[in-house]
N, C-alpha and C positions, 0 to 999 in steps of 0.2 A: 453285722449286727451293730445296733447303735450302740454309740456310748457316752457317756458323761462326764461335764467335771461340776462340779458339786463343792460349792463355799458354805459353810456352815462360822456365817462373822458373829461373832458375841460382840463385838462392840465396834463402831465404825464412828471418828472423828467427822464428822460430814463440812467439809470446808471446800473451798479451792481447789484442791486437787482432787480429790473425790467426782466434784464437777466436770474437773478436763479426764478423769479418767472414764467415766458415764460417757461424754458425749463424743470417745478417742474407741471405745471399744466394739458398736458394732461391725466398723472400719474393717478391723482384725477378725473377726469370726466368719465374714463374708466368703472371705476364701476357701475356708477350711468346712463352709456347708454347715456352721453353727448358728446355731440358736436359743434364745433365751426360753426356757418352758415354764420357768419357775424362777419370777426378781424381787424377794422381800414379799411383802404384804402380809398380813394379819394370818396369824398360826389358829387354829383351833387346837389346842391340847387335850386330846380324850385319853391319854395313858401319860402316865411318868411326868417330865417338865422340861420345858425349854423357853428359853426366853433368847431367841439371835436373830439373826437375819437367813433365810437360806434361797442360793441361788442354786439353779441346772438349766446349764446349757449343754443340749443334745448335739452330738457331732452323726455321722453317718458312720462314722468306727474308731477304735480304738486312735488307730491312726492319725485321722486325721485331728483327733482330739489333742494329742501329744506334739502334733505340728504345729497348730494353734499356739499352744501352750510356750513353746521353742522358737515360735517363730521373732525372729527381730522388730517387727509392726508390735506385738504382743509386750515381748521385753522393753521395748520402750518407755513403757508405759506402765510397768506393774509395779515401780515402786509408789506409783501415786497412789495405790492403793495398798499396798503392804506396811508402808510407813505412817498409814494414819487409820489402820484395822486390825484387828487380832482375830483369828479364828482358824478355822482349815480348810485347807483348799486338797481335791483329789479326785481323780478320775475311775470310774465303774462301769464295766459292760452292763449293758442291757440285757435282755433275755429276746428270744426270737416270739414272730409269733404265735400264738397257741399255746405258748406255756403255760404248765398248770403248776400248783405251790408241789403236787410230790414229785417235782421232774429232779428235784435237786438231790433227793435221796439217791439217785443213779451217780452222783457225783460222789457219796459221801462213801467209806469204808464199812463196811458190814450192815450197810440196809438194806432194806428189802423194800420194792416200791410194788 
């Protein structure tokens, strides 16, 4: 099942390092079968508010998302971005295909789908 890691930056220093982290990272995701699906660009807000940046890079599972993540090519290189961004960064399973929104009630205690 795919999965994701998912940056949600409220604010990002864009300088130098920012730059060598951009052009250091798709290096590291190669391996691990990652990919960018979603890098920044212009949000439409139809509910609530947000004002950040948000990224998702799709892995092919949990796994190899967390490799990625772990790997030394990776940590090399994450402070160029953690030290000049704030926000969160965290990885989510995908769902398989043909799921529909009441498959999740089979997950929850006392529903009934």
């Amino acid at each position: 099942m795919p999965a994701y890691a998912v940056a949600h930056l409220r604010q990002v220093d864009f300088g130098p390092d920012i730059v060598a982290y951009l052009q250091r990272i798709d290096a590291t995701l190669d391996p691990y079968g990652g990919r960018f699906v979603v890098h920044g660009g212009p949000v439409e807000v139809i509910e609530g508010g947000f004002s950040a940046d948000l990224i998702m890079i799709e892995f092919p599972d949990r796994e190899n998302a967390r490799a990625w993540y772990a790997s030394p090519e990776y940590q090399a290189i994450l402070r160029l971005r953690t030290d000049h961004s704030t926000g969160d960064v965290f990885l989510v399973e995908g769902v398989p295909q043909g799921y529909r929104g009441v498959d999740i009630l089979k997950k929850l205690p006392h529903a009934t789908a």
